[in-house]
ZANU-37532 format. One line per 10 residues: number of its first residue (from 0); for each residue x, y, z of C-alpha. Coordinates in steps of 0.25 Angstrom, whole numbers, padded with zeros to 4 digits. Layout:
NUM	X,Y,Z | ... $
//
This chain:
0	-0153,0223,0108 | -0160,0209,0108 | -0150,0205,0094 | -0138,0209,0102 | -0142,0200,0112 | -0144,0190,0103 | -0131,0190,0098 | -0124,0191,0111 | -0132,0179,0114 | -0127,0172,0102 $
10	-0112,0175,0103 | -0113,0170,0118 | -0118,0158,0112 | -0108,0157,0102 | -0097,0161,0112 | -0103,0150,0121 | -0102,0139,0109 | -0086,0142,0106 | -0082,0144,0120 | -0079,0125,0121 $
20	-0073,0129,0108 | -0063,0141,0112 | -0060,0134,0125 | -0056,0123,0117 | -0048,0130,0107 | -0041,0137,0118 | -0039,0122,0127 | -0032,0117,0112 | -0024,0130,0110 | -0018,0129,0125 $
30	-0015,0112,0124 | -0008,0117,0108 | 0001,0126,0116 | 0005,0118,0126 | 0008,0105,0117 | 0021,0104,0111 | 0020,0103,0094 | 0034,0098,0095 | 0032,0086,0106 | 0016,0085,0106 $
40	0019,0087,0122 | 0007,0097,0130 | 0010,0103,0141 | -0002,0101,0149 | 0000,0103,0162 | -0002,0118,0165 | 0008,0120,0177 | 0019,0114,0166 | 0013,0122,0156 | 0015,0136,0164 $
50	0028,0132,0169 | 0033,0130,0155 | 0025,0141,0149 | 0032,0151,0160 | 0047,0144,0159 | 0048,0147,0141 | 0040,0135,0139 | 0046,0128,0125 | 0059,0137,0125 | 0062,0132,0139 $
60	0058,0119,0141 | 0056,0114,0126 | 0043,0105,0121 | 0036,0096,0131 | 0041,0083,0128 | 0032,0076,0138 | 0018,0074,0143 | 0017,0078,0157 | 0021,0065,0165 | 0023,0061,0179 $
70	0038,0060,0182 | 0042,0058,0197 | 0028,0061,0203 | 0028,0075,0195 | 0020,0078,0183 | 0032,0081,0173 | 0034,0088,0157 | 0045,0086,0151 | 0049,0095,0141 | 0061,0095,0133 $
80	0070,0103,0140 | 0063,0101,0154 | 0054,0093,0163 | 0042,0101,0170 | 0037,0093,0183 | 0024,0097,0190 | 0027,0098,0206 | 0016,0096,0216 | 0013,0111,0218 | 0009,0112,0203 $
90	0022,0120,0201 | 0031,0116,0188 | 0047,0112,0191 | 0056,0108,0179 | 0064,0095,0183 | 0079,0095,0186 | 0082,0089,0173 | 0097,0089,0177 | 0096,0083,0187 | 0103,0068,0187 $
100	0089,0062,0191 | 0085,0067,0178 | 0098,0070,0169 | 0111,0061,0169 | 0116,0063,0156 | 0129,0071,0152 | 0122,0076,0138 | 0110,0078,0132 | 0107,0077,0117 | 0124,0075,0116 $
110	0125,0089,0122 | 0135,0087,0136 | 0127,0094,0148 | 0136,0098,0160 | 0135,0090,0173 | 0129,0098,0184 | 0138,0105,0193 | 0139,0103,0208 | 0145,0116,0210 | 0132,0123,0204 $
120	0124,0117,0212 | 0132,0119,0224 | 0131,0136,0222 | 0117,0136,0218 | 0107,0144,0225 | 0097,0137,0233 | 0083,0142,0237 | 0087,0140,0252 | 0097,0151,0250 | 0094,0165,0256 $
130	0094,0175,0243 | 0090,0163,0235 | 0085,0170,0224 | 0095,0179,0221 | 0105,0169,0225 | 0100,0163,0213 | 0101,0173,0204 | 0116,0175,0206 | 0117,0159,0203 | 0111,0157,0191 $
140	0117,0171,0185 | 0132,0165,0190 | 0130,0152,0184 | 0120,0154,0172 | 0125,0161,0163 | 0121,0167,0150 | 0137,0169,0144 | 0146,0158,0146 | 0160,0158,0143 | 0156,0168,0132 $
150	0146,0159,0127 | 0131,0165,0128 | 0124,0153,0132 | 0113,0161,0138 | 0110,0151,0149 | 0106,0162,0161 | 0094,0170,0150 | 0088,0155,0145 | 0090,0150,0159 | 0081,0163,0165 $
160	0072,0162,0153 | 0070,0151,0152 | 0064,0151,0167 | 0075,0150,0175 | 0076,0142,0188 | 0062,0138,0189 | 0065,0130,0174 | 0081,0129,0173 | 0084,0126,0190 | 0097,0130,0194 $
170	0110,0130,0184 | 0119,0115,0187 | 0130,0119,0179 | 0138,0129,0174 | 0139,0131,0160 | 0145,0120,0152 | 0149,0120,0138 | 0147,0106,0130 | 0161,0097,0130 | 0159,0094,0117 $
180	0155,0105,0110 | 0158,0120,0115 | 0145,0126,0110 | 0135,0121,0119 | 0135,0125,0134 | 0127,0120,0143 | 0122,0125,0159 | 0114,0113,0167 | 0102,0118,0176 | 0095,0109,0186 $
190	0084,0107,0174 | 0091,0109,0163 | 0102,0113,0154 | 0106,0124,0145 | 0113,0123,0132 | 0119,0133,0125 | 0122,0131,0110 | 0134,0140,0105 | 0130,0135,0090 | 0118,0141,0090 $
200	0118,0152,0102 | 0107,0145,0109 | 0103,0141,0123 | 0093,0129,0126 | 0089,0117,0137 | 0095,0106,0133 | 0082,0096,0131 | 0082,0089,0146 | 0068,0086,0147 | 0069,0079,0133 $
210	0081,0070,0141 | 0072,0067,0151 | 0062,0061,0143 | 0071,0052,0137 | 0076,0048,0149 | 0062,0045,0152 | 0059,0039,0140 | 0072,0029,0141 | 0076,0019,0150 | 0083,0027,0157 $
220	0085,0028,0174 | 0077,0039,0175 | 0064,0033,0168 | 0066,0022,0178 | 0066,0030,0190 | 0055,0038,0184 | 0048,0026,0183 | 0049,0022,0199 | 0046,0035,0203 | 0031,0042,0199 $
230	0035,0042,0185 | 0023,0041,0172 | 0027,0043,0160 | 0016,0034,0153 | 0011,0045,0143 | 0023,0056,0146 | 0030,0056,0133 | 0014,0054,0124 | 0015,0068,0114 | -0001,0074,0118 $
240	0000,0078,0104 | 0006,0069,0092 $
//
């Protein structure tokens, strides 16, 4: 009896002596899978982390391509199809990437985007309406649609699977095939776009948060009103890992 206890004894001991160890390997194996091997970006706040854990994480918002940063007052992550900002409550929003504040451009990587569309807006669903959520419901199934023309761009399944309203906002446009080439089609959301590919039968953001960090690493005019407006962007674009 007195030898079992001696050994229990001694693998407490033991347990005791690897615990700094395994908390430490499991600290390192939590930072290796929120840093990007691509980038060297880390996600590292954990309210941006669960938001884009929850949303498809790479598959919908593509590699951090930032540090987090303070941009307008609002700690902020840009990836490269998104930008995740912190609001005061701790809660998670994606910025309206669309909107003109943030994206004036006609094309993006030489792909024609379409304009957004008065008329959408003017039809949309707004949360003050009675029957809002089904309201909703009926909108985004009219205006979102997974066959177009007869082409299956597949914009309603990777817009609900890839978190919906709470990631994409509400559709701006219809579907719009490119000018100057007849296999791409394109849908404008409040805080992003889909492209379709006919080439290749795939659907995709088009990489929005990547424009915006060249815009804010560019003399552009929104680096300058950034920069007049609770902006830092000191270390925001320094890999955590090179």
């Amino acid at each position: 009896m007195k030898g079992l206890l001696r050994m229990a004894a001694g693998a407490a001991l033991v347990l005791a002596s690897l615990a700094p160890g395994l908390a430490t390997t499991a600290a390192l194996a939590q930072d290796d899978a929120r840093t990007s091997e691509a980038t060297g970006y880390t996600v590292g706040d954990d309210a941006v982390w669960g938001f884009y854990s929850a949303h498809g994480a790479n598959a919908t918002f593509g590699e951090p391509i930032s540090r987090e940063f303070t941009l307008f007052g609002k700690p902020t992550q840009l990836f490269e199809n998104a930008a995740l900002q912190v609001q005061p409550d701790g809660s998670v929003v994606p910025l309206q990437l669309t909107d003109p504040s943030y994206f004036t451009a006609s094309s993006v990587n030489g792909l024609s985007v379409p304009p957004a569309d008065a008329a959408m807006a003017f039809v949309a669903p707004t949360p003050d309406d009675s029957n809002y959520a089904a309201r909703l419901g009926v909108f985004l199934q009219a205006t979102v649609p997974d066959m177009w023309n007869g082409t299956p761009v597949d914009f309603y399944s990777t817009f609900t699977n890839g978190g919906g309203t709470a990631v994409w906002g509400l559709p701006t446009s219809s579907p719009k095939a490119d000018p100057n080439n007849p296999n791409f089609v394109y849908q404008r959301f409040q805080n992003g776009i889909l492209f379709y590919d006919a080439s290749s039968g795939t659907t995709a953001a088009l990489p929005l948060g990547d424009y915006l960090k060249s815009q804010l690493t560019s003399d552009s005019p929104l680096l300058k009103v950034a920069a007049a407006s609770q902006t830092d962007l000191s270390d925001a674009f320094q890999p955590d890992v090179s």
